[in-house]
Biopython code that builds the backbone (N, CA, C, O; Angstrom):
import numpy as np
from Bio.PDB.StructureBuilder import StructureBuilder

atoms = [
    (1, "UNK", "N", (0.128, 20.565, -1.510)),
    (1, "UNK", "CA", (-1.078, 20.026, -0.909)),
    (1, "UNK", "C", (-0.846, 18.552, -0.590)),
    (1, "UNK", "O", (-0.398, 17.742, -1.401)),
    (2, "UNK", "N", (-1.288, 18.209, 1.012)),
    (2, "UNK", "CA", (-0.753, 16.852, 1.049)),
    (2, "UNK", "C", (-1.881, 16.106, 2.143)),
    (2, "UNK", "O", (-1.804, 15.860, 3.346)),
    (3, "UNK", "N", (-2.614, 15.948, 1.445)),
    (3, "UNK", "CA", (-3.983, 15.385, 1.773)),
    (3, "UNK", "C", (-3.395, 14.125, 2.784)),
    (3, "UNK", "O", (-2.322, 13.574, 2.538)),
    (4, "UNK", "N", (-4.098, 13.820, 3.745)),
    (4, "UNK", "CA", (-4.093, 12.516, 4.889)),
    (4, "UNK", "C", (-5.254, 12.460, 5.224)),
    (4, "UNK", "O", (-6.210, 13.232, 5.294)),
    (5, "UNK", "N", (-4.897, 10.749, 5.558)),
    (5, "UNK", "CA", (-6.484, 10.210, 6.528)),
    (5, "UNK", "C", (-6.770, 10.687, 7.540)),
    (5, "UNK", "O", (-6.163, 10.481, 8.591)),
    (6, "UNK", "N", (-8.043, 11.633, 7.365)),
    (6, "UNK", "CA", (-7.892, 12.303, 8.893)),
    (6, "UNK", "C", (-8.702, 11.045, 9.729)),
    (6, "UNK", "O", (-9.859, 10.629, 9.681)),
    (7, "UNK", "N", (-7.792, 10.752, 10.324)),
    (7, "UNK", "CA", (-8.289, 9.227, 11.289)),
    (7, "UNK", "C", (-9.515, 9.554, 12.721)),
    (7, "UNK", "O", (-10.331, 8.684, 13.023)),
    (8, "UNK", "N", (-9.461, 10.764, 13.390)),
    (8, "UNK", "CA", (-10.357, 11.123, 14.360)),
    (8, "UNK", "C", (-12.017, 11.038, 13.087)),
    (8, "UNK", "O", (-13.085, 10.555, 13.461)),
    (9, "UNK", "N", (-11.816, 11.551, 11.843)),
    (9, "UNK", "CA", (-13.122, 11.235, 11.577)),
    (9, "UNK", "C", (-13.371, 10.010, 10.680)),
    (9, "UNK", "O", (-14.361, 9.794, 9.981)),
    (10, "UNK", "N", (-12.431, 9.362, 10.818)),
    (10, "UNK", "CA", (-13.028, 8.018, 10.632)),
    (10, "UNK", "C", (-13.120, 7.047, 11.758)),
    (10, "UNK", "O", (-13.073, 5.877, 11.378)),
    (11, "UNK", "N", (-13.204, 7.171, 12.673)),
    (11, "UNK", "CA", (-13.523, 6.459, 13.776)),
    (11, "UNK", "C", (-14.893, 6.902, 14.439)),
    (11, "UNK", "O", (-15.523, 6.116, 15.144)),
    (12, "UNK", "N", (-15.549, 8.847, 14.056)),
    (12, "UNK", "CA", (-16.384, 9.156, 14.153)),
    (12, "UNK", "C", (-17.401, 8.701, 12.888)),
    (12, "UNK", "O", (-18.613, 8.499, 12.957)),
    (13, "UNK", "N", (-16.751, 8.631, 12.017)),
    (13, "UNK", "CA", (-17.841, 7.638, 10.940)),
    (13, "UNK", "C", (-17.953, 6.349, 11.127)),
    (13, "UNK", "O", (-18.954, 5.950, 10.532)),
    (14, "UNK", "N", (-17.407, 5.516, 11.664)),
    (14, "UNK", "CA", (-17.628, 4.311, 12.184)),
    (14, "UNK", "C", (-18.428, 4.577, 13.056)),
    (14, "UNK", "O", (-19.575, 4.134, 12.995)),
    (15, "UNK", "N", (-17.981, 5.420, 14.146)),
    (15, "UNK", "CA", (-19.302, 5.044, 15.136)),
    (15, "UNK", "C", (-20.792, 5.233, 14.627)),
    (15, "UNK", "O", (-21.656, 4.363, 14.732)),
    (16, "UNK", "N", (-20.993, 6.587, 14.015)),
    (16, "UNK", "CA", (-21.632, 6.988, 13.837)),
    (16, "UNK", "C", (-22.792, 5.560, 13.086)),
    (16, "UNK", "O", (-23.902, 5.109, 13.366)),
    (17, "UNK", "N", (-21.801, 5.298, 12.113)),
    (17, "UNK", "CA", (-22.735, 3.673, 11.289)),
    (17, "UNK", "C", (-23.131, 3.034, 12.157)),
    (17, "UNK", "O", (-24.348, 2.867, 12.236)),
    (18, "UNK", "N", (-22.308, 2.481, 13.067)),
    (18, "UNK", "CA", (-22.361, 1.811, 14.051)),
    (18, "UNK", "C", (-23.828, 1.544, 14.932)),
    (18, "UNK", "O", (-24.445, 0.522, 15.230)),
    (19, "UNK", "N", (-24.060, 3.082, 15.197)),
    (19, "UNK", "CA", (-25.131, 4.005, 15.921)),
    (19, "UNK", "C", (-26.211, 3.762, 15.318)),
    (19, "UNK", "O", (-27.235, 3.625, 15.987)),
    (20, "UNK", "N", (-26.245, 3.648, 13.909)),
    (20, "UNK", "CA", (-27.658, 3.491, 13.143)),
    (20, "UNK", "C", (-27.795, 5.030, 12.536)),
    (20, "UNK", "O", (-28.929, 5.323, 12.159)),
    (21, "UNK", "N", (-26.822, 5.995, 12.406)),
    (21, "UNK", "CA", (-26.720, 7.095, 11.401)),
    (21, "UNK", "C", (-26.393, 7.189, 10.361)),
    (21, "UNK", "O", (-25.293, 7.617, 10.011)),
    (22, "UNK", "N", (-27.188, 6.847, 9.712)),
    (22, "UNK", "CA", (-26.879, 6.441, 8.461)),
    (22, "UNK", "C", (-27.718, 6.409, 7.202)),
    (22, "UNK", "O", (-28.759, 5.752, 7.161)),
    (23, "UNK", "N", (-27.252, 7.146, 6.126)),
    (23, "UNK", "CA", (-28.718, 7.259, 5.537)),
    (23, "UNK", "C", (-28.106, 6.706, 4.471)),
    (23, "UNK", "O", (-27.120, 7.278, 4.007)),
    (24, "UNK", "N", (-28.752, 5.067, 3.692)),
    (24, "UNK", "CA", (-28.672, 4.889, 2.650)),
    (24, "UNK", "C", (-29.284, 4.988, 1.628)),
    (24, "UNK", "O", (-30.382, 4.443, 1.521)),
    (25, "UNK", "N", (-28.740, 5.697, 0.631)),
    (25, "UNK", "CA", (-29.065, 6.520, -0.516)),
    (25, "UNK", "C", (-28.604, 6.356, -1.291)),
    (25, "UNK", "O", (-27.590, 5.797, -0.873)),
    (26, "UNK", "N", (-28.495, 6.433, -2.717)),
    (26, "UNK", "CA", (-27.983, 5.887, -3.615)),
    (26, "UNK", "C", (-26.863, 7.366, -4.314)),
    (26, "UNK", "O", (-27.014, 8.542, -3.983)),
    (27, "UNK", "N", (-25.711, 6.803, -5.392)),
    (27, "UNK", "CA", (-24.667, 7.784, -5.216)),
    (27, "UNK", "C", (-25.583, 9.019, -6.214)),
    (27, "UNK", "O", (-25.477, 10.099, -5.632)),
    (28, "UNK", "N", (-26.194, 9.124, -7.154)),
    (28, "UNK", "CA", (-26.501, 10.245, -7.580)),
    (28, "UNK", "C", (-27.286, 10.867, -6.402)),
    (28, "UNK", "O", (-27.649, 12.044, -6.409)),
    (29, "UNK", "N", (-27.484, 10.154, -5.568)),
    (29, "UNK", "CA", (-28.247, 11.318, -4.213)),
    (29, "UNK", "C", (-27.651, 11.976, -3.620)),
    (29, "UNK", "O", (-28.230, 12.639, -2.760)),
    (30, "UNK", "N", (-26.344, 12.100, -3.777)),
    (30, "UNK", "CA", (-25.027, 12.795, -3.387)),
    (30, "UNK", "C", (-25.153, 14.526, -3.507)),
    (30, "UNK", "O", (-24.954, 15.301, -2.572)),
    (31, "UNK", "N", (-25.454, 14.824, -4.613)),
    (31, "UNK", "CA", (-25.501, 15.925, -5.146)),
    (31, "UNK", "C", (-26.502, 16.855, -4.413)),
    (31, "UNK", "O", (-26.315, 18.067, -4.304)),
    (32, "UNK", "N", (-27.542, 16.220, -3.936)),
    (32, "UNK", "CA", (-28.781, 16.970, -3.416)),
    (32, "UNK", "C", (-28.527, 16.910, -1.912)),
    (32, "UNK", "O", (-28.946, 17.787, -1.156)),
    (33, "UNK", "N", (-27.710, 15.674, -1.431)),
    (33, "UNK", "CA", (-27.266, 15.247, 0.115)),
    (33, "UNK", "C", (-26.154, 16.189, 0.526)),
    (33, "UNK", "O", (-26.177, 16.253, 1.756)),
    (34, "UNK", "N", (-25.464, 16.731, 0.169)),
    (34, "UNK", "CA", (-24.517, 17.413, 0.776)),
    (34, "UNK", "C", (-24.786, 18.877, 1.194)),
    (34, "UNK", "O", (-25.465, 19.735, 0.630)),
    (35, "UNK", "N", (-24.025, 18.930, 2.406)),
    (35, "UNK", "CA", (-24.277, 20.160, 2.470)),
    (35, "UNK", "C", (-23.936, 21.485, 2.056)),
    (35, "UNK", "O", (-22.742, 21.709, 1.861)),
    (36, "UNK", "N", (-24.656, 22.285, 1.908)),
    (36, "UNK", "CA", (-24.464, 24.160, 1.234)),
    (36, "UNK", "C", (-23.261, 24.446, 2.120)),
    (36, "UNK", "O", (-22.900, 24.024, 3.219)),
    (37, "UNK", "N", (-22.723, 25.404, 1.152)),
    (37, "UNK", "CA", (-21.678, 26.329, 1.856)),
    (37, "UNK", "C", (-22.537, 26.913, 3.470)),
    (37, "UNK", "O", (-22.225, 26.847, 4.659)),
    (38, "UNK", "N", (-23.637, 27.431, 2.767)),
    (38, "UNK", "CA", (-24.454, 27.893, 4.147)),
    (38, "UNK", "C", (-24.519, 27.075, 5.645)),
    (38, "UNK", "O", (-24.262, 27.310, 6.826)),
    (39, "UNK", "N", (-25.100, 25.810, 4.692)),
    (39, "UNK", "CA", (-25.187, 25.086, 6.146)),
    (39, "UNK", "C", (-23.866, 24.626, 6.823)),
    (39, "UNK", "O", (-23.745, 24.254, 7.990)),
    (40, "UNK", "N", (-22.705, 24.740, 5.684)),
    (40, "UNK", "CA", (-21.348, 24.228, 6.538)),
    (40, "UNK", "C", (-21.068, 25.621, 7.651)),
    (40, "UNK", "O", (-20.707, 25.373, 8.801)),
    (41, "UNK", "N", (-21.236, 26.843, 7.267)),
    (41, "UNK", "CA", (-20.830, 27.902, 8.263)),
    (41, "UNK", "C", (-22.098, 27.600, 9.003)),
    (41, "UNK", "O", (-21.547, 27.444, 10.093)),
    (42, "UNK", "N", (-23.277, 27.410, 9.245)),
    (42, "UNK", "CA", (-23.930, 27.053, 10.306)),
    (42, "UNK", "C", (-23.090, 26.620, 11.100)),
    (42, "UNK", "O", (-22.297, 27.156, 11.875)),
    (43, "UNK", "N", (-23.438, 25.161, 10.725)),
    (43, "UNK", "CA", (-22.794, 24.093, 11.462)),
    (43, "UNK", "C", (-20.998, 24.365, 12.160)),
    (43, "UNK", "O", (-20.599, 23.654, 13.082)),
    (44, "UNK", "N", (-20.102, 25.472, 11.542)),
    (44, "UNK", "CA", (-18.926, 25.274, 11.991)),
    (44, "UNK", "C", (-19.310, 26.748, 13.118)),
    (44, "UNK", "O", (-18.856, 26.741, 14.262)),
    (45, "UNK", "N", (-20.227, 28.006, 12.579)),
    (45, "UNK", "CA", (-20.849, 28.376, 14.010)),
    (45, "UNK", "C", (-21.149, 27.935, 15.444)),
    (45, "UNK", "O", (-20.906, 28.490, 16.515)),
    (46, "UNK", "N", (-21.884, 26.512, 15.087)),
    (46, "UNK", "CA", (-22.929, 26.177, 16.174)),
    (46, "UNK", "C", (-21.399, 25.282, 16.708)),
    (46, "UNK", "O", (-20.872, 25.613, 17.770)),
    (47, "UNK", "N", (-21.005, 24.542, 16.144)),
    (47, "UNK", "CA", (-20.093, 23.417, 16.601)),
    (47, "UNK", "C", (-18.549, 23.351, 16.759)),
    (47, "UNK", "O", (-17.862, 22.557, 17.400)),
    (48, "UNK", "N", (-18.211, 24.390, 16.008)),
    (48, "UNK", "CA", (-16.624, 24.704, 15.956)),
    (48, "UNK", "C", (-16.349, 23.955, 14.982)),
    (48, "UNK", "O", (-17.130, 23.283, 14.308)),
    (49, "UNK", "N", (-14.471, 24.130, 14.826)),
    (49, "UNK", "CA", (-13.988, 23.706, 13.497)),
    (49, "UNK", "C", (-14.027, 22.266, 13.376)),
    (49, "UNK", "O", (-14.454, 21.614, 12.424)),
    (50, "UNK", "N", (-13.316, 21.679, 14.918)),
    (50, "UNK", "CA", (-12.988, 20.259, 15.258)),
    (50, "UNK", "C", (-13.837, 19.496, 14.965)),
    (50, "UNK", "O", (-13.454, 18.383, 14.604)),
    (51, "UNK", "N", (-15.385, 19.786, 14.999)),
    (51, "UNK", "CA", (-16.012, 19.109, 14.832)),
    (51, "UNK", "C", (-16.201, 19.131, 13.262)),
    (51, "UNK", "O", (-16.043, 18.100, 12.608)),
    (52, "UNK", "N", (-16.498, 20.174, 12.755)),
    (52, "UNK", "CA", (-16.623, 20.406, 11.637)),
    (52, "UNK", "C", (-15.593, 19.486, 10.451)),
    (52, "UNK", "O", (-15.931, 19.077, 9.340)),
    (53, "UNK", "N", (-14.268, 19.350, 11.136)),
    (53, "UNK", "CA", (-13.441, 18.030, 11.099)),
    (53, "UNK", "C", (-13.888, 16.734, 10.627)),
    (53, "UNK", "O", (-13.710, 16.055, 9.616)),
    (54, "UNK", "N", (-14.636, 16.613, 11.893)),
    (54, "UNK", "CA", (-14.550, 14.964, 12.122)),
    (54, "UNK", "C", (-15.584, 14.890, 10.574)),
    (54, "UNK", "O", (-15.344, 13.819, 10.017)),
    (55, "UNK", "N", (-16.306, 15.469, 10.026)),
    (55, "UNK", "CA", (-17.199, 14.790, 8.936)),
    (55, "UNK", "C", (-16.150, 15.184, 7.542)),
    (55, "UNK", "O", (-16.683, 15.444, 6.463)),
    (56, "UNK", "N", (-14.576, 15.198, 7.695)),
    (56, "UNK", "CA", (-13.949, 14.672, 6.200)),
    (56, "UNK", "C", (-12.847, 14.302, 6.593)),
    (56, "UNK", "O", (-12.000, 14.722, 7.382)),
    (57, "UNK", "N", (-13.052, 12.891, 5.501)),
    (57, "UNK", "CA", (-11.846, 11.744, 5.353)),
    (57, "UNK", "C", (-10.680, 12.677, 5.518)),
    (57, "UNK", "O", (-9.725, 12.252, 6.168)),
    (58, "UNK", "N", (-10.625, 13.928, 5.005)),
    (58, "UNK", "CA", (-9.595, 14.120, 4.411)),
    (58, "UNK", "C", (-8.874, 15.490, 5.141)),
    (58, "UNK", "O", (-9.558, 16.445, 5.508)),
    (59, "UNK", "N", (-7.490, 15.442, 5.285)),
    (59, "UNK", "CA", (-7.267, 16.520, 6.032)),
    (59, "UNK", "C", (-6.063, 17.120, 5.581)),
    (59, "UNK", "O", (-5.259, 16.198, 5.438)),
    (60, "UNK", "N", (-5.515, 18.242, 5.275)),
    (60, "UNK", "CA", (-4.332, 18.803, 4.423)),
    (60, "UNK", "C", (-3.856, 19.605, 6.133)),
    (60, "UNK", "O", (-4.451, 20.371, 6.892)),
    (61, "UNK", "N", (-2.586, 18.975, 6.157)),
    (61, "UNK", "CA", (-1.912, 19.902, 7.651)),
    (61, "UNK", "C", (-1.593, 20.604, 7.407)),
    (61, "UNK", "O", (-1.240, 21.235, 8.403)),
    (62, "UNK", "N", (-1.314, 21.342, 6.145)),
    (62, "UNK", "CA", (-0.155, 22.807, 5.892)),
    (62, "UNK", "C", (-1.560, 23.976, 5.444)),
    (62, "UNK", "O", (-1.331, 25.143, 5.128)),
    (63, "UNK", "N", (-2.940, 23.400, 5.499)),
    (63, "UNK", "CA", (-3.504, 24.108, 5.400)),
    (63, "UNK", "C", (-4.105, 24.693, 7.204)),
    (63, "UNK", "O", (-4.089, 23.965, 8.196)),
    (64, "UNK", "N", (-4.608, 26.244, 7.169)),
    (64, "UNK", "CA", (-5.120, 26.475, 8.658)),
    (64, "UNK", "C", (-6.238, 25.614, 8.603)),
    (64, "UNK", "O", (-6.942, 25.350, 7.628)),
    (65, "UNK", "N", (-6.311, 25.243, 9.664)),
    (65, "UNK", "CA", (-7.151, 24.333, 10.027)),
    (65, "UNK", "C", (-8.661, 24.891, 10.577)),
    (65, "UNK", "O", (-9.477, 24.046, 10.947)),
    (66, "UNK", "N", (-8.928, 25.993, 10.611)),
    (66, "UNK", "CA", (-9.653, 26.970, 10.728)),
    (66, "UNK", "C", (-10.002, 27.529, 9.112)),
    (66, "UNK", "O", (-10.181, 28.730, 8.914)),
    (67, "UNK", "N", (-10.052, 26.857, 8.370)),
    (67, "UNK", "CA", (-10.117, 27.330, 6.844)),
    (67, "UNK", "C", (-10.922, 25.720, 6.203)),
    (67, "UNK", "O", (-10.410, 24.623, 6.428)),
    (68, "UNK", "N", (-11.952, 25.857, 5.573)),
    (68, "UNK", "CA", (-13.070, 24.803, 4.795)),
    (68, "UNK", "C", (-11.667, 24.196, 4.257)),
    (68, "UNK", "O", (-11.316, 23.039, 4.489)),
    (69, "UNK", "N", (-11.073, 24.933, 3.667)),
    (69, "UNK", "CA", (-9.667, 24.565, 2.247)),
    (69, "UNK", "C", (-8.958, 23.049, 3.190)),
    (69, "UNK", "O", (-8.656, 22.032, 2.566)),
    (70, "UNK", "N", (-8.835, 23.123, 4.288)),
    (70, "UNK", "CA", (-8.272, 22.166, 5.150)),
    (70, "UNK", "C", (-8.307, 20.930, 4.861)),
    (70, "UNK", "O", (-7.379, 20.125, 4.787)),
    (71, "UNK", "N", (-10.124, 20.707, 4.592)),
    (71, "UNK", "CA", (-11.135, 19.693, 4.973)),
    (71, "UNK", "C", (-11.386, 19.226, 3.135)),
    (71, "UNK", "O", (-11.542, 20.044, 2.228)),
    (72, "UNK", "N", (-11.365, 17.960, 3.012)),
    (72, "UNK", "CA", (-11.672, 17.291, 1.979)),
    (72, "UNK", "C", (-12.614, 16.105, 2.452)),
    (72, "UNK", "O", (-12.902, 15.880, 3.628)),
    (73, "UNK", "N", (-13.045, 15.388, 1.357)),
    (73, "UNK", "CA", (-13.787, 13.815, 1.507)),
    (73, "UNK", "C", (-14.836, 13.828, 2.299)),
    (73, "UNK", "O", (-14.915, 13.112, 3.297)),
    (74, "UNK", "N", (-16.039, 14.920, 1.799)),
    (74, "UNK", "CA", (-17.271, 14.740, 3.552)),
    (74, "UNK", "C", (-18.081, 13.332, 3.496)),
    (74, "UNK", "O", (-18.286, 12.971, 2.337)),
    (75, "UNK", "N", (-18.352, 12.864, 4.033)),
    (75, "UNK", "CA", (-18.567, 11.654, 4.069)),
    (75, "UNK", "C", (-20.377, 11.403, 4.483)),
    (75, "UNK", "O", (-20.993, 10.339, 4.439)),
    (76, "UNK", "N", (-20.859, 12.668, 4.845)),
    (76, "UNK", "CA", (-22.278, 13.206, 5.318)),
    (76, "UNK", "C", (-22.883, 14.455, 5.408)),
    (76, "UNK", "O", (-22.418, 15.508, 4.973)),
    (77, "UNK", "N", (-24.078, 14.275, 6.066)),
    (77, "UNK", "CA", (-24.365, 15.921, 5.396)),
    (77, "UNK", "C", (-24.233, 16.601, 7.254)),
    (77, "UNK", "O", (-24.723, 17.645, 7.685)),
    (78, "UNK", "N", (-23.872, 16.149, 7.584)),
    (78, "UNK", "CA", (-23.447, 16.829, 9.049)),
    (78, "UNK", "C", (-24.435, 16.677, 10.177)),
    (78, "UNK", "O", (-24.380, 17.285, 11.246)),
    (79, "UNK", "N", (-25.657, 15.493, 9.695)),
    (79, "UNK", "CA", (-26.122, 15.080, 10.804)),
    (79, "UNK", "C", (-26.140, 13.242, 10.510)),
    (79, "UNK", "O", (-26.707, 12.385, 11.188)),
    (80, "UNK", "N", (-25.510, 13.112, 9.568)),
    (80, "UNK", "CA", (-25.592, 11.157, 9.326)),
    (80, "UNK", "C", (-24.754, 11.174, 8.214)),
    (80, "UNK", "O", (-24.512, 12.052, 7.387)),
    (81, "UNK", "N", (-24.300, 9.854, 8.379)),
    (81, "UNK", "CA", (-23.511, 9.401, 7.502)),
    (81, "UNK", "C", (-24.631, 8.978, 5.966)),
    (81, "UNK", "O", (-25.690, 8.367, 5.826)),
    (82, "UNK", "N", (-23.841, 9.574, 5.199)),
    (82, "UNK", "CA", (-24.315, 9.439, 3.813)),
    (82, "UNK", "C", (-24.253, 8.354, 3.013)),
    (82, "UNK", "O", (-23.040, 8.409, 2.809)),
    (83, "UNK", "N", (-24.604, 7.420, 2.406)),
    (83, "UNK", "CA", (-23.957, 6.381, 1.605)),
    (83, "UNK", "C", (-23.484, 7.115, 0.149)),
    (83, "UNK", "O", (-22.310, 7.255, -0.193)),
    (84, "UNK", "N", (-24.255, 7.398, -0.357)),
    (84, "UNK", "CA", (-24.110, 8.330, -1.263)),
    (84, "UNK", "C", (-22.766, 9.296, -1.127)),
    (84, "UNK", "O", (-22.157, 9.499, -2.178)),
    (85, "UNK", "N", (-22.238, 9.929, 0.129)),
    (85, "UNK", "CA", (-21.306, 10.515, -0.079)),
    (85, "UNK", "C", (-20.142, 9.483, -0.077)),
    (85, "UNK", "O", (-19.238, 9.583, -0.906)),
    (86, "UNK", "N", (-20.168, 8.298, 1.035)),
    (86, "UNK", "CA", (-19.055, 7.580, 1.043)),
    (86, "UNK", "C", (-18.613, 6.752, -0.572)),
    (86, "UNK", "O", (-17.581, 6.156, -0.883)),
    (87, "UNK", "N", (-19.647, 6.979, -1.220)),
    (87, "UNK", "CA", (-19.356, 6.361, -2.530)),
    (87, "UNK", "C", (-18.660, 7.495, -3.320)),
    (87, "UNK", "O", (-17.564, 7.356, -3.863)),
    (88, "UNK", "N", (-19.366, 8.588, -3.335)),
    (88, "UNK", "CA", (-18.842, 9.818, -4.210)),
    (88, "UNK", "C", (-17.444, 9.905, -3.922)),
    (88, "UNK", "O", (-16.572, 9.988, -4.787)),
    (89, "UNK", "N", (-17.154, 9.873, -2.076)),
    (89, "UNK", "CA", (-15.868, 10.442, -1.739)),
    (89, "UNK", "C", (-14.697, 8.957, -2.133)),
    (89, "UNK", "O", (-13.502, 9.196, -2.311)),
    (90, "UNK", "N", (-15.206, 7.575, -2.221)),
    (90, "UNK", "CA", (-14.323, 6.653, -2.560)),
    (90, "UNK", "C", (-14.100, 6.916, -4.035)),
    (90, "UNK", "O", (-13.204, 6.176, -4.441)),
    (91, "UNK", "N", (-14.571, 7.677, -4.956)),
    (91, "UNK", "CA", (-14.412, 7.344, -6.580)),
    (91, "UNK", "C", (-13.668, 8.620, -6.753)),
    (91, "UNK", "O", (-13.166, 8.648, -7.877)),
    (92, "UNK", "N", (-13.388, 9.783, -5.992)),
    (92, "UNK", "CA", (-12.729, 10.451, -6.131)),
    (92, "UNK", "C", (-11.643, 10.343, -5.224)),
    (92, "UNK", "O", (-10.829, 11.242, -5.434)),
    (93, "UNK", "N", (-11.433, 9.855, -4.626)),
    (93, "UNK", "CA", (-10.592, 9.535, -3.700)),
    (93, "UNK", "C", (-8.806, 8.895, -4.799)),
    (93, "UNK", "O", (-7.644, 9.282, -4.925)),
    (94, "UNK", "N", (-9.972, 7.403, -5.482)),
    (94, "UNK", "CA", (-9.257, 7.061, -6.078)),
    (94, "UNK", "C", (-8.564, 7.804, -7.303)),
    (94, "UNK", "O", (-7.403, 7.623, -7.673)),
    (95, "UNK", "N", (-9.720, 8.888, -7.999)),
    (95, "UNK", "CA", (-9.352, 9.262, -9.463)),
    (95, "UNK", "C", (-7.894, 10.468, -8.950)),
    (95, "UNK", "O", (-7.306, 11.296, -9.647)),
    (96, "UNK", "N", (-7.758, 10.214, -7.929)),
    (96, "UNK", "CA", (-7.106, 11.838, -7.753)),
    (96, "UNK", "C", (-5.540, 11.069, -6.745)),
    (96, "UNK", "O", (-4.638, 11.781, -6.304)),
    (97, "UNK", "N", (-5.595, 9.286, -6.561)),
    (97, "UNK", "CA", (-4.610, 8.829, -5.878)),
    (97, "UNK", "C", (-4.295, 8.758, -4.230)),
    (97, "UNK", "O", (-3.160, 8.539, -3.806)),
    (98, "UNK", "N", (-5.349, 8.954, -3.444)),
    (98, "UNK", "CA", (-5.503, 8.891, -2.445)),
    (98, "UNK", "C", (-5.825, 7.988, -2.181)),
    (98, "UNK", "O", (-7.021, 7.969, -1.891)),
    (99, "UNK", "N", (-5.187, 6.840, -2.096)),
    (99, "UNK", "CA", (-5.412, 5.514, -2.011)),
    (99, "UNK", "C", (-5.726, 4.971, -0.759)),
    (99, "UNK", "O", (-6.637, 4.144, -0.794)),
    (100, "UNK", "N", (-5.105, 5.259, 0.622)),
    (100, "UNK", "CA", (-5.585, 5.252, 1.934)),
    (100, "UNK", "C", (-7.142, 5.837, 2.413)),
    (100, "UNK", "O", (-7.734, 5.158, 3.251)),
    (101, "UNK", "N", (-7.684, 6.849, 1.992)),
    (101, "UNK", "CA", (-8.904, 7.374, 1.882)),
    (101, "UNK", "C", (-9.789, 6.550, 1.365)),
    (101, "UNK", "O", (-10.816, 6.188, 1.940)),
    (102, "UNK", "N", (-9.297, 6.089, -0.170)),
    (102, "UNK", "CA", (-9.985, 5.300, -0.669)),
    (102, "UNK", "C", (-10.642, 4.266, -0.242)),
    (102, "UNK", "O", (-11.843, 3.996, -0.231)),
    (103, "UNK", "N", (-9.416, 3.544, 0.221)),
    (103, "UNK", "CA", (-9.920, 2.400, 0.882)),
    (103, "UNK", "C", (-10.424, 2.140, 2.073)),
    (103, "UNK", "O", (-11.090, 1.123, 2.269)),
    (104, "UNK", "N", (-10.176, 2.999, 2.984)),
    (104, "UNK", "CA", (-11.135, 3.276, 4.198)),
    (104, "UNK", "C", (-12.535, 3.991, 3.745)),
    (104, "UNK", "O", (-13.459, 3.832, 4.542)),
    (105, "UNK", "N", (-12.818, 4.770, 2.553)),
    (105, "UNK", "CA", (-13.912, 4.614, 2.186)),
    (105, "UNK", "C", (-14.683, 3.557, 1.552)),
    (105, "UNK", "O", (-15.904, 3.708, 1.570)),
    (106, "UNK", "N", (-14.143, 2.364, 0.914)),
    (106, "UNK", "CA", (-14.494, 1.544, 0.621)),
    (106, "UNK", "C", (-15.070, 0.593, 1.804)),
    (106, "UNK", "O", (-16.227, 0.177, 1.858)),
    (107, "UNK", "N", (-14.140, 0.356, 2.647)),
    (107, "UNK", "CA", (-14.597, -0.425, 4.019)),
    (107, "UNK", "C", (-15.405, 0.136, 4.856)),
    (107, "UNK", "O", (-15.762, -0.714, 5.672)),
    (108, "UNK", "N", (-16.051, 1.532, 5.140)),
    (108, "UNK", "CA", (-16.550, 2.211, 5.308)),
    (108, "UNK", "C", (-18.086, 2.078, 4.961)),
    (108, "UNK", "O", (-19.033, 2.165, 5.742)),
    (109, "UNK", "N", (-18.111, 1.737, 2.964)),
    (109, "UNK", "CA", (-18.792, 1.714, 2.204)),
    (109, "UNK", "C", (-20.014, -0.081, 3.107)),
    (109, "UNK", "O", (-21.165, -0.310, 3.480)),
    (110, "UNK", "N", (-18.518, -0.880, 2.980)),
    (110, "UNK", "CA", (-19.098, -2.765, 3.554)),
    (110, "UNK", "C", (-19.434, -2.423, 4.535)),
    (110, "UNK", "O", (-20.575, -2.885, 4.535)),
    (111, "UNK", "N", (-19.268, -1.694, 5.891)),
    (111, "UNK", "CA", (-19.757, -1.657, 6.620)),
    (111, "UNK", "C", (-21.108, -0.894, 6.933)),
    (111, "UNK", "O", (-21.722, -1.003, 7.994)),
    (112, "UNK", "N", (-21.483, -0.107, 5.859)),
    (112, "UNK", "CA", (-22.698, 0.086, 5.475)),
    (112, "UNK", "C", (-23.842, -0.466, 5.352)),
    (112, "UNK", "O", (-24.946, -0.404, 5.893)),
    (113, "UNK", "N", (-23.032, -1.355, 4.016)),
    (113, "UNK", "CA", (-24.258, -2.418, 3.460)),
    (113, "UNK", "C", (-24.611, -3.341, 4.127)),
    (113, "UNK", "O", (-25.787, -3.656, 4.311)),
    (114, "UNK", "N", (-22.988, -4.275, 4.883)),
    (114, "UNK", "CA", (-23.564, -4.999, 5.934)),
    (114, "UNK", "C", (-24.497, -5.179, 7.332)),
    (114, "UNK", "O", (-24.991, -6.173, 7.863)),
    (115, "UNK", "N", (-24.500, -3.745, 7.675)),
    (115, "UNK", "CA", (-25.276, -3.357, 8.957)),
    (115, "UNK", "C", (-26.598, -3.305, 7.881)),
    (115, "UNK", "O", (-27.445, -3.639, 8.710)),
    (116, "UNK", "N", (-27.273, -3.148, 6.791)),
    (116, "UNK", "CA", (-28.371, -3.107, 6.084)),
    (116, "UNK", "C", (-28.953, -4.300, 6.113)),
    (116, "UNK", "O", (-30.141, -4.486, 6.376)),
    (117, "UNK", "N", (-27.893, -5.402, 5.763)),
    (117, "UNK", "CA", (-28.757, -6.939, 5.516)),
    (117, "UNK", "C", (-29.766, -7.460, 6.679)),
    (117, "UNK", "O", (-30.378, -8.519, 6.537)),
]
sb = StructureBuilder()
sb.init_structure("model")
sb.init_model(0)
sb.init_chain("A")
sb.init_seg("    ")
for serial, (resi, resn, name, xyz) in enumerate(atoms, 1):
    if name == "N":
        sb.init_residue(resn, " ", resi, " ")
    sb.init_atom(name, np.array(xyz, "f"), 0.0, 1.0, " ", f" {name:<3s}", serial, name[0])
structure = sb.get_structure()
């Protein structure tokens, strides 16, 4: 297993902040913010995989890419960026050595708070 920055969705999470999608929430809101298995096959129904993509940091190439197993680090619940998840997905990011993830979730994280002030 060889997890990478999937970089197409971090440039879609930037924009997305960018945009004003963004829901700040605090990290135990994580748990209730993410989305169901259900709503992820919605959503990879209505939208396809690619897209289904762009909402995790995280991307394993030796996995099919047509398979959830692919996709790590969601960063939202598939209509806004989460704060709550970008925190969840930076603290596991780190506990597990994904240090590039990490830290684009961390900067991710400032560019959050700063568009808040």
């Amino acid at each position: 297993m060889a997890i990478e920055l999937n970089r197409p969705a971090l440039e879609y999470a930037r924009s997305l902040v960018r945009d004003g999608k963004v829901v700040r929430d605090e990290r135990d809101d994580w748990s209730e913010a993410a989305p169901s298995a259900d709503d992820e096959n919605r959503f990879i129904d209505q939208h396809g995989w690619t897209e289904f993509s762009h909402w995790h940091l995280g991307i394993d190439k030796s996995e099919n890419r047509e398979t959830k197993k692919a996709y790590s680090f969601p960063f939202g619940d598939l209509r806004s960026v989460r704060r709550s998840g970008v925190i969840s997905g930076e603290s596991r990011a780190g506990q597990y050595d994904h240090d590039e993830i990490r830290d684009e979730l961390r900067k991710l994280l400032e560019l959050i708070d700063a568009d808040s002030d």
